[in-house]
C-alpha positions in Angstrom: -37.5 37.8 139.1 -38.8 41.4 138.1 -37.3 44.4 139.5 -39.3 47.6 140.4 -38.3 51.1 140.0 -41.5 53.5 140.5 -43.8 51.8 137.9 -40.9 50.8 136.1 -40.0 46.9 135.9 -36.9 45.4 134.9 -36.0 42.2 134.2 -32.0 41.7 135.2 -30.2 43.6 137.9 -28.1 45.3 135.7 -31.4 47.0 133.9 -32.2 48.4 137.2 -28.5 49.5 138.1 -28.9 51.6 134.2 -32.5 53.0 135.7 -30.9 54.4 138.5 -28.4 56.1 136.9 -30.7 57.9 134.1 -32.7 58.9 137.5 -29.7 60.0 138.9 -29.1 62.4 135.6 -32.4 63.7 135.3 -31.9 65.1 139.3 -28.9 66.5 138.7 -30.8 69.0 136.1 -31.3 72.4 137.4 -34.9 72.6 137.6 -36.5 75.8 135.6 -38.8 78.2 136.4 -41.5 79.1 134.1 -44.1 77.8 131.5 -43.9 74.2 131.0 -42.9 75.3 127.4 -40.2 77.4 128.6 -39.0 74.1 131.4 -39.1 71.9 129.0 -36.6 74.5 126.3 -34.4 74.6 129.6 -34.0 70.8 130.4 -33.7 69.6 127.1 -30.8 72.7 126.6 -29.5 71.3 130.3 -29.2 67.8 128.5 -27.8 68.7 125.6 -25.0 70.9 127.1 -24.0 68.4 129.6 -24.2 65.7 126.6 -26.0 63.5 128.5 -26.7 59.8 127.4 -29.5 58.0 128.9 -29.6 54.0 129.1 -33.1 52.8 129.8 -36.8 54.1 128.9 -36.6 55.8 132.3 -34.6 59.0 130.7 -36.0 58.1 127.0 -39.8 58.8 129.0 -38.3 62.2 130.4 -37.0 63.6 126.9 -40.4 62.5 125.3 -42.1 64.4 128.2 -40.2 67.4 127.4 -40.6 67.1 123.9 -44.4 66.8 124.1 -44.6 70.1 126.4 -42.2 71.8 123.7 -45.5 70.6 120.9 -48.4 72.0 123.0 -47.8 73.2 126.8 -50.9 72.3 127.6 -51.2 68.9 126.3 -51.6 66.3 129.1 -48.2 64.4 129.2 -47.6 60.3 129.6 -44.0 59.7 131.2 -43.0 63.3 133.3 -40.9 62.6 136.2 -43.4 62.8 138.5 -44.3 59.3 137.8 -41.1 58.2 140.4 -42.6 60.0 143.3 -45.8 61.4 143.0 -48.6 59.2 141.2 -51.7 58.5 143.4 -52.0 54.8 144.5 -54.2 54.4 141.6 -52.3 55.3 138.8 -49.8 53.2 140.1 -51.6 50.0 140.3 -52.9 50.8 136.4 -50.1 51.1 135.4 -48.6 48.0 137.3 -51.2 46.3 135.9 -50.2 47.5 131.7 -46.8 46.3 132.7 -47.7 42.8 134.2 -50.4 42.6 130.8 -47.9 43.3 128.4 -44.9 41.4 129.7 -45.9 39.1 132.0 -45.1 35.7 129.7 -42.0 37.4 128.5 -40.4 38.5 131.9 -40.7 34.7 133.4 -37.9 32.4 133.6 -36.3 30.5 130.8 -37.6 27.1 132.9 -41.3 28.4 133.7 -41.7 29.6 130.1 -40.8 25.7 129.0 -43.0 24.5 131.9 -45.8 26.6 130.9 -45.4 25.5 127.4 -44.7 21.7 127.7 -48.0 22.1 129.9 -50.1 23.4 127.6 -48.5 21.3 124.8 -49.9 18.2 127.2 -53.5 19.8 127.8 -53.6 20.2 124.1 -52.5 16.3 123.4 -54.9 15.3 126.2 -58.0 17.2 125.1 -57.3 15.8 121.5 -57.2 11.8 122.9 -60.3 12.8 124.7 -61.8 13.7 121.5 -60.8 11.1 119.4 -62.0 8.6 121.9 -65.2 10.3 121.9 -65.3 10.7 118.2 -64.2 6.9 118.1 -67.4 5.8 120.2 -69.7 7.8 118.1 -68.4 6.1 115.0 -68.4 2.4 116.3 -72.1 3.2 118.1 -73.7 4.1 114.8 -71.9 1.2 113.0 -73.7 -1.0 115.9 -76.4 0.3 115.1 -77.0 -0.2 111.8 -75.9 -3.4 112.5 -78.5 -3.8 114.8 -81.0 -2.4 112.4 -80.3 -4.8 109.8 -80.6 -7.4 112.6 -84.0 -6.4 114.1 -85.6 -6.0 110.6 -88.6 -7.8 109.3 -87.9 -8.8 106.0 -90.7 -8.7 103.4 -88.8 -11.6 100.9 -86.5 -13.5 102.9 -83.4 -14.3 101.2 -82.8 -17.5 99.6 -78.9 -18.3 99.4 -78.3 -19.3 95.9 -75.6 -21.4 94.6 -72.5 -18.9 94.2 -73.4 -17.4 98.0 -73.7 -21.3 99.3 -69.9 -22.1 98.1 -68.8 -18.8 99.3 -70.1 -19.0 103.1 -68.8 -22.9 102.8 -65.4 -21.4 101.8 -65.6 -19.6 104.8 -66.4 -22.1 107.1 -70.2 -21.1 107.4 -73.0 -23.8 106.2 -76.2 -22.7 104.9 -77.4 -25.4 107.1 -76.7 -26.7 110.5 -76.0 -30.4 111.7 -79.3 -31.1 112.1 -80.7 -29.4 109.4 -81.6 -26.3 110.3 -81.0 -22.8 108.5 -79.6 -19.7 109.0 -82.2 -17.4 111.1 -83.7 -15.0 108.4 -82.3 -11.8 110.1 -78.8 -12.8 109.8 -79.0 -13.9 106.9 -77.7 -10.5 105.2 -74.8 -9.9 108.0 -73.4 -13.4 107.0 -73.2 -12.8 103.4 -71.8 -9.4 104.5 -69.5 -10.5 106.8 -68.7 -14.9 107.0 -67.1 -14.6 110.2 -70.7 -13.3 112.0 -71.5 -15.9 114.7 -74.7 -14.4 115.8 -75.8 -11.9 118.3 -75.7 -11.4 122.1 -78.5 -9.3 124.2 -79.3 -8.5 128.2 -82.0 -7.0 128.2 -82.1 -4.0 130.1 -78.5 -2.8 129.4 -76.4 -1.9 126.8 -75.1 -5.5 125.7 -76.6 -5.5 122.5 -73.8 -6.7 119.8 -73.1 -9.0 117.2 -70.5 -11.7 117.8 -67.8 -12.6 115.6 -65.2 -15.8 115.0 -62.5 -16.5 113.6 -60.9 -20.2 114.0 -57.7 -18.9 114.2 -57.6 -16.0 115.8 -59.5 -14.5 119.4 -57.7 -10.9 118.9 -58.5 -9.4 115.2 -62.1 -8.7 116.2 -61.1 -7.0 119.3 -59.5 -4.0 117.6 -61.6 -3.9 114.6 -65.0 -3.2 113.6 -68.0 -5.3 111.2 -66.1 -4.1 108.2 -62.5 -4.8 109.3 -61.6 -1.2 110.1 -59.7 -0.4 113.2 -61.6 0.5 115.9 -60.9 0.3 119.7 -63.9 -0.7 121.4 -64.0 -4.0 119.0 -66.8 -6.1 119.0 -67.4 -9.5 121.1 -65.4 -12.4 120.3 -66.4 -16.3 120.0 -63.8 -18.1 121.6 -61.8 -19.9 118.3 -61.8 -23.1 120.0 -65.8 -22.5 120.1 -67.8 -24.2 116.5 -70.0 -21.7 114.6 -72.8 -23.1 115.4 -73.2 -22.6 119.1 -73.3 -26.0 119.8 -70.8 -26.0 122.3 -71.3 -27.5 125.6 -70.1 -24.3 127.3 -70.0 -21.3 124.6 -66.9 -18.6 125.6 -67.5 -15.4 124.6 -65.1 -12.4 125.2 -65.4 -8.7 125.0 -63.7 -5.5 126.3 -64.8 -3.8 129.3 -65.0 -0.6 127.9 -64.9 2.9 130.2 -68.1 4.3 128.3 -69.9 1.4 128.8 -69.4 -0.2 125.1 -69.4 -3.8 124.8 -69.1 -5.8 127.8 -68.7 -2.6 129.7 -71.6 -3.2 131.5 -70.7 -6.6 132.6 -68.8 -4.9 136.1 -72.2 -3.9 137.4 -72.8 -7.8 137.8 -70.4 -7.2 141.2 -73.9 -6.0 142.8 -76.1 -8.4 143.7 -78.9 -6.1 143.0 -77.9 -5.5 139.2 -77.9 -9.3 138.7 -82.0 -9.3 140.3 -82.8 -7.3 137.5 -80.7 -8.7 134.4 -80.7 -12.4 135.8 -80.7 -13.8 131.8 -78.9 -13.7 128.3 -80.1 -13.9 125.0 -77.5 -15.5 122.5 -78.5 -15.9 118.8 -76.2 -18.0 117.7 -76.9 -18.6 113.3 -79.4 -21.0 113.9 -81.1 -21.2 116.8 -82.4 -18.5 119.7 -81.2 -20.0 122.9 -81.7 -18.1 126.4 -79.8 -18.5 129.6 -80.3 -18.2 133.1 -77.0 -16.4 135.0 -75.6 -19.0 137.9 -72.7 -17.4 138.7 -70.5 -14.4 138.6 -67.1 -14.2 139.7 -63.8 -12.6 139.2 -60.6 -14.3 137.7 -57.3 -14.2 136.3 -55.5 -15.7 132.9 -52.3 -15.1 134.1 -51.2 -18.6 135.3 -49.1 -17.3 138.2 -52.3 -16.1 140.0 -53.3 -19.8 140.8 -57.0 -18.5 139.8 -59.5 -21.4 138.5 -59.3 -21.5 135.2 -62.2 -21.5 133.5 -61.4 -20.4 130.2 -60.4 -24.4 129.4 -64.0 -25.9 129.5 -65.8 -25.4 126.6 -66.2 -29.0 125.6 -66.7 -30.9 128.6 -65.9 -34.6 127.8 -67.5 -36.5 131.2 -70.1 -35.7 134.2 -66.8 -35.4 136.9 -65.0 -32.5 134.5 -68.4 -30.7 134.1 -68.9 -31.1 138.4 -65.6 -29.9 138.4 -66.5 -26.8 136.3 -69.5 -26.2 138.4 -68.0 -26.8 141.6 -65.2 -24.6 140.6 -67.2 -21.4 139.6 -69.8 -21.5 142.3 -66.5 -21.6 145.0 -65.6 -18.2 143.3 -69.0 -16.5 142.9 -68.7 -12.8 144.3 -72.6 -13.9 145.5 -74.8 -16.8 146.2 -77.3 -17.7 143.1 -80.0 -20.5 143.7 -79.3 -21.8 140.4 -76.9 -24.2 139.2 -76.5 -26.9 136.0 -76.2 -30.7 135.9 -74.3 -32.8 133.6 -75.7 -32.3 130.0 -76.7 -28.7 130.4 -75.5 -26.2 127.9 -73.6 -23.3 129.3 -72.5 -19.9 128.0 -69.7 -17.8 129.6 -69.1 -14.2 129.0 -65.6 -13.3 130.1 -63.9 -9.7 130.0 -60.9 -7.7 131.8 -60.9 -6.7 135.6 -58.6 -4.6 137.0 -58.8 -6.1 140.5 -55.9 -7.9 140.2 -53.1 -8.8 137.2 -54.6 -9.7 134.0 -58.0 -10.0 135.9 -61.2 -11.0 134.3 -64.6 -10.6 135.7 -66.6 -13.9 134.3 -70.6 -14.3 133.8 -71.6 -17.9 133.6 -75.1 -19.3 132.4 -77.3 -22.1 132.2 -79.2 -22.7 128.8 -82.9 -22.9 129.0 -84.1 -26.2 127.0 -87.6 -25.7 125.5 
């Protein structure tokens, strides 16, 4: 609280109480007659014989007045004591307004003063986790995209694995040649000697699902915090289910992502709630290392891993053993489907799910199931 005396403002009570008296000091002066020269020769003699003392600026501004008119009488004057009863409504407020400029932080309470500080200290500390998450998307964007670059390239000499790379890749896991004979497509062929745990590439067209898919036997997290070249990065990349082979032979192919705020990776996968969206992205492209395989969507439904929600759990087919589990796969996602789709699959098609996070209910997942197309 701030307490007013004429234009004056004090702080504590006790300030004001010292005001008062200096004001009380300077009335008791005999007032002069004369020059303002000669005035000011009288009250500063007035002061002196009395030996007064003043406490606060209010009787500090009265001696500086005098001492100014003692300079140059006609000098204009800052601080005469006319300031306590006479100023114009419009001084007043200017000066009101000096006051509040100059001391307005410092004459607050000890407990706004923090709140005001802790407050800004959290606007700073917000603005700078909204930059690095911005700064984070631009770096894991253009690595995309240069992934995406050295994806989409027409090689003029395609590359021929030689003996050293072979043993490598096979020390990884990664055959230069599928089960049935067939090689690595030519435009992965450099991301796989980059980077042995590449498992192809996933596309819908139309939207921002465009990313390379990675795998690891032993481990669905690692690529979800970190980039191509193992760095840390939020956003991830998408993830080929561990339990999944490297070749994409799987009868049903589990793919995860994160469902990412800014759209990045399978951020784009919650727009499949609409019926509308799914009309006009109703396929996915998955490039697995050997073979280009396209699927038709024919279902989309929302989830849960956490056992507790009773929630079908479709995360446990991906090799489907006989025609009654596969039925009860089918069955089991087109009960949940947030839509009718006139498509479904019969016992010996290939299926690939895409599955990331939902926040409808605890450790939700929204899921995209579809049916391969054979050629």
């Amino acid at each position: 609280m701030a307490y007013q005396l004429g234009n004056y403002q004090f702080h504590t009570m006790q300030e004001l109480q010292a005001a008062k008296r200096d004001l009380e000091k300077i009335r008791s002066l005999r007032r002069p007659a004369g020059t303002p020269k000669e005035m000011a020769v009288s009250y500063l003699r007035q002061i002196q014989a009395k030996n007064l003392k003043f406490e606060t600026v209010v009787g500090k501004d009265f001696i500086k007045t005098q001492a100014d008119r003692l300079n140059d009488g006609s000098k204009p004057v800052s601080g005469n004591k006319d300031r306590f009863y006479n100023e114009s409504s419009k001084d007043k407020k200017a000066a009101q307004a000096k006051n509040r400029s100059e001391n307005g932080f410092g004459a607050r309470p000890a407990w706004q003063k923090a709140s005001l500080i802790l407050l800004g200290i959290a606007l700073i500390a917000l603005l700078s986790l909204l930059a690095h998450e911005l700064y984070g998307d631009f770096v894991s964007r253009k690595k995309v995209s240069k992934l995406q670059e050295v994806a989409q390239a027409v090689e003029t000499e395609e590359i021929v694995f030689d003996e050293i790379q072979t043993e490598k890749l096979a020390a990884k896991g990664v055959q230069v040649l599928s089960w049935d004979g067939k090689e690595i497509l030519p435009q992965f062929k450099k991301l796989v000697l980059d980077n042995p745990d590449f498992a192809g590439w996933l596309t819908i067209a139309g939207t921002s699902v465009d990313y390379p898919v990675m795998h690891r036997s032993d481990d669905n997290d690692y690529y979800l915090s970190h980039n191509f070249d193992g760095g840390e990065d939020v956003n991830g990349l998408l993830v080929l289910d561990k339990r999944c082979s490297m070749d994409g032979t799987d009868d049903n192919v589990l793919i995860h992502g994160h469902n990412m705020k800014s759209g990045f990776m399978f951020g784009a996968l919650k727009n499949y709630k609409d019926y509308s969206y799914y009309e006009k992205h109703p396929t996915i492209r998955f490039c697995s290392l050997y073979q280009e395989n396209t699927y038709d969507i024919i279902a989309v439904f929302l989830s849960s891993v956490d056992e507790s929600e009773n929630d079908f759990r479709y995360y446990d087919f991906i090799n489907i053993y006989n025609e009654a589990e596969f039925e009860a796969y089918i069955n089991g996602i087109k009960a949940q489907s947030l839509y009718d789709i006139p498509y479904t699959a019969m016992y010996g098609d290939h299926l690939i799910t895409l599955s990331t996070c939902d926040y409808s209910k605890r450790d939700g997942r929204l899921v995209v199931v579809g049916r391969k197309r054979f050629l």
